[in-house]
C-alpha positions in Angstrom: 23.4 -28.7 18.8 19.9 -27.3 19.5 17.5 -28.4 17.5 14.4 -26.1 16.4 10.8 -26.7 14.5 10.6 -23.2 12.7 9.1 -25.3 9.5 8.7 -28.6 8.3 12.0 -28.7 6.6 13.9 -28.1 9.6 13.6 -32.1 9.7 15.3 -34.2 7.5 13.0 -36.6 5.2 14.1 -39.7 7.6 13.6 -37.4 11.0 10.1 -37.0 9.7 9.3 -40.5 9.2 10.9 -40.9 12.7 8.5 -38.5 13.8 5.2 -39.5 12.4 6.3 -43.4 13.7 6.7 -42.2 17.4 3.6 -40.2 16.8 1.3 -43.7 16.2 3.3 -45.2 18.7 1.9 -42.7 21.7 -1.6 -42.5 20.0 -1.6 -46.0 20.3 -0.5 -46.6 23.9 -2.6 -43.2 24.7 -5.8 -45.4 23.1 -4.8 -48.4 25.3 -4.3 -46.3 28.5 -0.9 -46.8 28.8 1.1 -44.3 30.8 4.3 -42.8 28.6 5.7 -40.2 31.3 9.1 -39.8 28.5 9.2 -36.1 28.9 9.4 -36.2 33.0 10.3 -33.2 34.9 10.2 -31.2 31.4 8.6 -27.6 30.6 7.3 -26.3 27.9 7.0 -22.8 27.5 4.1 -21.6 25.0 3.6 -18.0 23.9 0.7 -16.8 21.9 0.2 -13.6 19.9 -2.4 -15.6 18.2 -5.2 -16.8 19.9 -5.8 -20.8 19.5 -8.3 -23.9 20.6 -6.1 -26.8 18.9 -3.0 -25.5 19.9 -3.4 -24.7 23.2 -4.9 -27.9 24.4 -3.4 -30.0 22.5 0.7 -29.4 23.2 -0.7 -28.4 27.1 -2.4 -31.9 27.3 0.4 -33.7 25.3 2.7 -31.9 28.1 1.1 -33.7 30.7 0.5 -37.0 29.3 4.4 -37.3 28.4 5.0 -36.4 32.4 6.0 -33.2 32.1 4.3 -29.3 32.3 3.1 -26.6 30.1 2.6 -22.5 30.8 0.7 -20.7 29.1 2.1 -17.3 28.3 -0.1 -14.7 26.2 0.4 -11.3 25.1 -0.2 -9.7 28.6 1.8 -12.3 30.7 5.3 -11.6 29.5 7.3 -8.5 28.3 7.9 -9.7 25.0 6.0 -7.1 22.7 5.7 -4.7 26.0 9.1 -3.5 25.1 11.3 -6.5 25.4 13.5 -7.5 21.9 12.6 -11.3 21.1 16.1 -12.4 21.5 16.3 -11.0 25.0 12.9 -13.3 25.8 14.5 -15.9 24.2 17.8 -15.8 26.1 15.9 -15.3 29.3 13.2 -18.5 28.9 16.0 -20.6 27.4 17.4 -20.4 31.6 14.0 -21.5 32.7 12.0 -24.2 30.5 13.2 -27.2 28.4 11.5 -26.4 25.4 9.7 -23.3 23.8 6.7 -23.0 21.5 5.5 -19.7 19.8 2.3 -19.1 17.8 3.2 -15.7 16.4 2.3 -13.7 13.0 5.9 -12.4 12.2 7.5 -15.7 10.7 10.8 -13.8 11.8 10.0 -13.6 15.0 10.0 -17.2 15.9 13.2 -18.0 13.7 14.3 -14.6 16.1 13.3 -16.8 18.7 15.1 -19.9 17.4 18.7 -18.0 16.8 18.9 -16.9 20.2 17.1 -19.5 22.4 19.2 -22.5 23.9 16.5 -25.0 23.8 14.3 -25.8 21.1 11.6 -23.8 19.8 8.8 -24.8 17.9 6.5 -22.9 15.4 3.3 -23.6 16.6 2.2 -20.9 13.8 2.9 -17.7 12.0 1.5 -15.8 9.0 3.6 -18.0 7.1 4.0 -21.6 8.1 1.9 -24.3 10.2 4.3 -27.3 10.4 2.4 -28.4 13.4 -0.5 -28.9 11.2 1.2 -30.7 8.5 2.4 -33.1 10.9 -1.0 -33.7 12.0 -2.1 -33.8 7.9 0.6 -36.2 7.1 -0.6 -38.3 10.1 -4.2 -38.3 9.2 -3.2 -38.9 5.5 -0.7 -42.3 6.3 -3.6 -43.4 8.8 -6.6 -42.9 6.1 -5.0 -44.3 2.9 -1.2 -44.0 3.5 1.4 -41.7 2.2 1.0 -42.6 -1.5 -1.6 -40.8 -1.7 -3.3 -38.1 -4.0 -4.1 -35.0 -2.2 -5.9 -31.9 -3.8 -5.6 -28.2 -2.3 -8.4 -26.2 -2.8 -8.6 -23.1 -1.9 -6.0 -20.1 -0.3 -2.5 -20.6 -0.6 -1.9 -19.6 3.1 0.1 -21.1 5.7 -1.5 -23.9 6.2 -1.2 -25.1 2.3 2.7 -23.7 2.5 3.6 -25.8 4.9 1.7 -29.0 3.7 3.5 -28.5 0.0 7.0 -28.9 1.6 5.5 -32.2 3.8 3.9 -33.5 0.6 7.2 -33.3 -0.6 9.0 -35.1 1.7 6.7 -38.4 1.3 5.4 -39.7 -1.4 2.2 -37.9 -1.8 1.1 -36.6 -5.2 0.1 -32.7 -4.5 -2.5 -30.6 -6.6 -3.0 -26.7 -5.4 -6.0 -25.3 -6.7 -6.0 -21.6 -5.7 -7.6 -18.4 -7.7 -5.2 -15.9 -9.6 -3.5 -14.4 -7.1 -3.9 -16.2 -4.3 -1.4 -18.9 -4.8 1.9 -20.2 -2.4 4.7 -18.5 -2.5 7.1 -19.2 -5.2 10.0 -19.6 -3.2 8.2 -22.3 -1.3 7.6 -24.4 -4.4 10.8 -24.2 -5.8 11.8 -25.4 -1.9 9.3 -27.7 -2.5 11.0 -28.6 -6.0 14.5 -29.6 -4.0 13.0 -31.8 -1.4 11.8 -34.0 -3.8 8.7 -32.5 -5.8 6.8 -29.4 -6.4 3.2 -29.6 -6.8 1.3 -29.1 -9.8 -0.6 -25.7 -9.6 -3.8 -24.8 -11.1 -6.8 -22.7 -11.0 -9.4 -25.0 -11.5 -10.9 -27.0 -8.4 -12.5 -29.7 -10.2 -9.3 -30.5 -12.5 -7.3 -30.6 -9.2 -9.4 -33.5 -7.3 -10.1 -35.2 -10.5 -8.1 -38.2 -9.6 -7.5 -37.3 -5.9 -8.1 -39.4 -2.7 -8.3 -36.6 0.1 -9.4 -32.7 -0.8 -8.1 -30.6 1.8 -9.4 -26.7 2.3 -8.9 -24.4 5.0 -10.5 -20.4 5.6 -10.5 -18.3 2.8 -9.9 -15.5 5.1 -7.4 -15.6 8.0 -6.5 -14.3 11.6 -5.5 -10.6 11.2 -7.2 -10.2 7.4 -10.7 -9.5 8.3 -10.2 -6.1 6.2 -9.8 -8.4 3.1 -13.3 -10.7 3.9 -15.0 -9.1 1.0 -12.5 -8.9 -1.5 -11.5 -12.3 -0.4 -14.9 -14.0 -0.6 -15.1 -12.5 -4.0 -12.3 -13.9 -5.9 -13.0 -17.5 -4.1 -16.3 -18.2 -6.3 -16.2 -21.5 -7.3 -13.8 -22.8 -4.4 -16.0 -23.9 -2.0 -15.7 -27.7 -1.2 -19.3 -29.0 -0.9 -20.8 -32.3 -2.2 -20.1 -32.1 -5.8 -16.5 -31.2 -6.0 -16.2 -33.3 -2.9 -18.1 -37.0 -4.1 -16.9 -39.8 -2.3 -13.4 -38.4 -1.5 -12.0 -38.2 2.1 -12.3 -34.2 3.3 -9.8 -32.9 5.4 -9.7 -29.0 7.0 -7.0 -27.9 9.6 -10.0 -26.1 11.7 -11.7 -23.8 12.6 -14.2 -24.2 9.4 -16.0 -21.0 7.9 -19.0 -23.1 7.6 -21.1 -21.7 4.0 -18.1 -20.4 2.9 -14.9 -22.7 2.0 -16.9 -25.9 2.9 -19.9 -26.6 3.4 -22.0 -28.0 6.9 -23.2 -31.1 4.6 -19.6 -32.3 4.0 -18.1 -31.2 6.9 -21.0 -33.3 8.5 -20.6 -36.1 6.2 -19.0 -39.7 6.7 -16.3 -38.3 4.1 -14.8 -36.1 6.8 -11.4 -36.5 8.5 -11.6 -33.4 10.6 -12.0 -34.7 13.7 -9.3 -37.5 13.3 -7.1 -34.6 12.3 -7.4 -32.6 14.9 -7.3 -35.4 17.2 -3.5 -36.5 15.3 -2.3 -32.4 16.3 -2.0 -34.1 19.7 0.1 -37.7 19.2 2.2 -35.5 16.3 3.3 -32.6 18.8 4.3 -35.6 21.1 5.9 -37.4 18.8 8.0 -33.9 18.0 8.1 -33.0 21.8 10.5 -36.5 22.4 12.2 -36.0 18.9 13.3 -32.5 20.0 14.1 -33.6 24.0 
């Protein structure tokens, strides 16, 4: 059977440990210089709707290093949203590549994708899920101060902190989301969240939610496609912005790109606290790790 990365529950709890252990495995040999050509011969399709800097260089790069090849395919290279259904780009890829990843803003069109593709696809993002990320994040998290950690969300219940809750889950990490009226996760993926083995607590109140917390993770208050909400957004945000206070000497970590002045500030994101750069870095051994999972 065909195994697909739509979210990070598409893995069982063990196939995500399995995955995060290969992952330190080819950051380590990739440290050491050590050739791992696993995925030789192999192509990786990547489509983008979305525009990306992580993304794109890091599965194209992790392509390479594993032996194997990456195209890039954006909005004007193929037929698909020029006319073409997603299934029939998905039947018609499947014939050509070993693998397909699709960083897309319908959610439904990459589980489209997935239904009628016969080789795994990947969510390399939508409007609703990042699991790429969150592999990273649980990465980063194990590495800093393992998975028994306390991690606080502060800020926009997008994506980015959907995702995260349902890998959060699946370890042993103890997950606070701070977001403002409104702008919390979806309910149905904390009660998914519930089932794999514990929601997180939700609250309103930044400083209550890092209170005893070892890592505070933000991300944009305002995303790809909802520019037309920047004022309203920045708005009802007062208050959430992760600078040196609300920070003190926790760990930071943000998925990137940063908003600098608005979700976080340049002093922390500058600071010895931050795990950025070691997180973006991991979005590179975790998509390996998931590239030889899946083939």
């Amino acid at each position: 059977m065909t195994r697909h990365f739509t979210d990070v529950d598409d893995l069982t709890h063990a196939e995500l440990a399995d995955v995060l252990t290969r992952a330190e495995d080819l950051k380590e040999r990739t440290r050491r210089g050590k050739a791992h050509p696993e995925l030789a011969g192999s192509s990786l399709a990547m489509i983008f709707e979305k525009p990306s800097t992580r993304t794109r260089i890091s599965f194209e790069t992790g392509m390479t290093q594993l032996g194997g090849h990456a195209l890039f395919l954006g909005p004007d290279d193929i037929q698909l949203g020029h006319g073409e259904p997603v299934k029939d780009t998905a039947r018609a890829i499947s014939r050509y590549v070993d693998c397909v990843m699709g960083r897309m803003f319908d959610h439904s069109d990459v589980t489209e994708l997935a239904e009628y593709a016969t080789v795994p696809v990947i969510n390399g993002l939508t409007d609703d899920a990042h699991p790429c990320q969150t592999l990273a994040d649980l990465l980063t998290v194990r590495e800093r101060v393992g998975l028994d950690a306390s991690v606080a969300w502060v800020g926009d219940g997008n994506n980015v902190c959907q995702s995260f809750i349902k890998g959060a889950a699946m370890t042993d990490i103890d997950l606070t989301v701070a977001t403002p009226d409104g702008y919390g996760p979806d309910p149905v993926v904390v009660d998914r969240a519930a089932a794999l083995g514990g929601a997180p607590t939700l609250t309103n109140d930044p400083e209550t939610a890092v209170e005893s917390a070892d890592i505070v993770y933000t991300d944009v208050w305002v995303s790809m496609g909802q520019e037309d909400e920047r004022a309203e957004k920045l708005a009802a945000f007062e208050g959430f912005q992760v600078d040196t206070d609300l920070l003190g000497d926790r760990t930071l970590m943000h998925c990137l790109p940063a908003h600098r002045g608005e979700e976080v500030t340049d002093a922390v994101l500058e600071s010895d606290n931050a795990a950025v750069w070691q997180q973006a870095e991991n979005r590179l051994h975790a998509q390996k790790g998931l590239l030889t999972f899946l083939l």
